[in-house]
N, C-alpha and C positions, 0 to 999 in steps of 0.2 A: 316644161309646160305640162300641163294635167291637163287630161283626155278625158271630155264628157262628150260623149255619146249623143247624149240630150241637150242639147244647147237653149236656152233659157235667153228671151226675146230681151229681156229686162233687166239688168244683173246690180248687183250695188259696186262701190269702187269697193270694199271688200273682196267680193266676191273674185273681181277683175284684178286683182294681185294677186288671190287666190289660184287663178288659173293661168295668168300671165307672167304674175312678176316674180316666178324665182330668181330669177338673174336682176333685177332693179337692187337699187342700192337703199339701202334702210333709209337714209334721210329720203330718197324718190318716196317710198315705201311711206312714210310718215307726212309728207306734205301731201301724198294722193287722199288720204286717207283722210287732210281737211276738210276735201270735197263732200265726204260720206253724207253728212247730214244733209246735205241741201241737194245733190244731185241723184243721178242714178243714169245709167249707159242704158243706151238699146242699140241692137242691131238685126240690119236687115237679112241678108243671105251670105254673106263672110263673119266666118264669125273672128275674127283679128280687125275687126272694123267696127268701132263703137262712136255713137254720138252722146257728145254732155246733155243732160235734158237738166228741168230743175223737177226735183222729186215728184210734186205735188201736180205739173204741167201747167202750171199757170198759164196764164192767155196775158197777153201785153196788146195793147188800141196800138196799131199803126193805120198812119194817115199815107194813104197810095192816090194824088190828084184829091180828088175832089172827095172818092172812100173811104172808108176808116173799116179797119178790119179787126179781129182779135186774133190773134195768133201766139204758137206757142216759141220762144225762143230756144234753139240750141247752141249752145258757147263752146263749140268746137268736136272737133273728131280727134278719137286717138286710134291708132293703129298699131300692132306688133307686129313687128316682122324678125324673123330668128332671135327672139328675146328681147331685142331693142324694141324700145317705145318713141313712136313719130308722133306727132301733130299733125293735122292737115286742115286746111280752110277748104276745105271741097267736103261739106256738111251736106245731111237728107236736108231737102227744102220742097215744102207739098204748101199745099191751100190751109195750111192749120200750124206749119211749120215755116218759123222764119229764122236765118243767121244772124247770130245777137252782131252788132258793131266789134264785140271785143273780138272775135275771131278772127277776123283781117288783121287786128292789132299786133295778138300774140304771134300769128302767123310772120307777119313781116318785121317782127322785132327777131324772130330768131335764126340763129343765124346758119348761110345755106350750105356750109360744111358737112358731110355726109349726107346731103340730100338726097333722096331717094323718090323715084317715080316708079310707081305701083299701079298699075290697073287704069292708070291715066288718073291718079291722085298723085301731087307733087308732095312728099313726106319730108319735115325738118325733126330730126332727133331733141325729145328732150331725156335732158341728164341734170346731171348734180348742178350743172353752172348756171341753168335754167329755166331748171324746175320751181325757184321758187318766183319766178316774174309770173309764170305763167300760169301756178297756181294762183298766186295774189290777185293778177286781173280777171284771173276767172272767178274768183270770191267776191272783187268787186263789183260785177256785172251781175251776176247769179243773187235773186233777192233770200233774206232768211226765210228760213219755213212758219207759216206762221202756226199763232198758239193753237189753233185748232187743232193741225197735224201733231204737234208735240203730247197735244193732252191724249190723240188716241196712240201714237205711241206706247205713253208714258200704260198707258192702261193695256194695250197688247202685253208689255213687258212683263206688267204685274200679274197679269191671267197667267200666262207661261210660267210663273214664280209659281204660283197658286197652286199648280196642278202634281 
């Protein structure tokens, strides 16, 4: 694991193999890494504690009784613990932050072999066998970025070309 000093509130799934995933296995490595475009981690005060956001924080209407709110959703928590990467359904939830439905999903699809409880977080491992369930329904829940973000993107990139 690589030792930053500075710990960075926002990190991309790059960045977060960068520091975490020496020991992940290149296929982990390669379906984390479908996330990139659409998401981005944050975390609070552990820094081996990240929640999925979607890049851009979109707001989603939910209806709470008779309220309707906008809120932003986050599609789960990753966690390392001695180089292993867990899951966990116990995501930040605030007045602006809500747990997308897929989190429950992934969570109780996988399976409670090596489970582990952290800090009063129940952790299920993912690996090679189910990594790719868990990135796919995180793909399907998580919307694309829209053209907006891609065109300032596409224009960050080209300035940095530029110079």
């Amino acid at each position: 694991m690589r030792i930053n000093n500075r710990r960075k509130k926002r990190i991309s799934i790059k960045m977060f193999i960068e520091e975490f995933g020496e020991n992940f296995s290149e296929h982990m490595k390669k379906r984390l890494m479908e996330l990139d475009v659409r998401t981005l981690l944050t975390r609070k005060d552990k820094s081996n504690v990240l929640d999925i956001k979607h890049v851009e924080h979109a707001k989603h209407k939910i209806a709470d009784g008779l309220k309707e709110y906008e809120k932003e959703y986050v599609y789960g928590q990753l966690v390392v613990v001695e180089d292993v990467l867990y899951f966990s359904n116990d995501c930040i939830e605030s007045d602006e932050i809500i747990k997308s439905h897929v989190v429950d999903e992934i969570y109780n699809s996988l399976s409670d072999e090596g489970m582990l409880c952290e800090e009063g977080k129940n952790l299920k491992i993912i690996n090679d066998s189910n990594v790719d369930y868990t990135i796919d329904n995180i793909l399907k829940a998580c919307p694309q970025v829209s053209e907006k973000y891609v065109n300032i993107v596409k224009e960050m990139i080209s300035r940095a070309e530029n110079k």
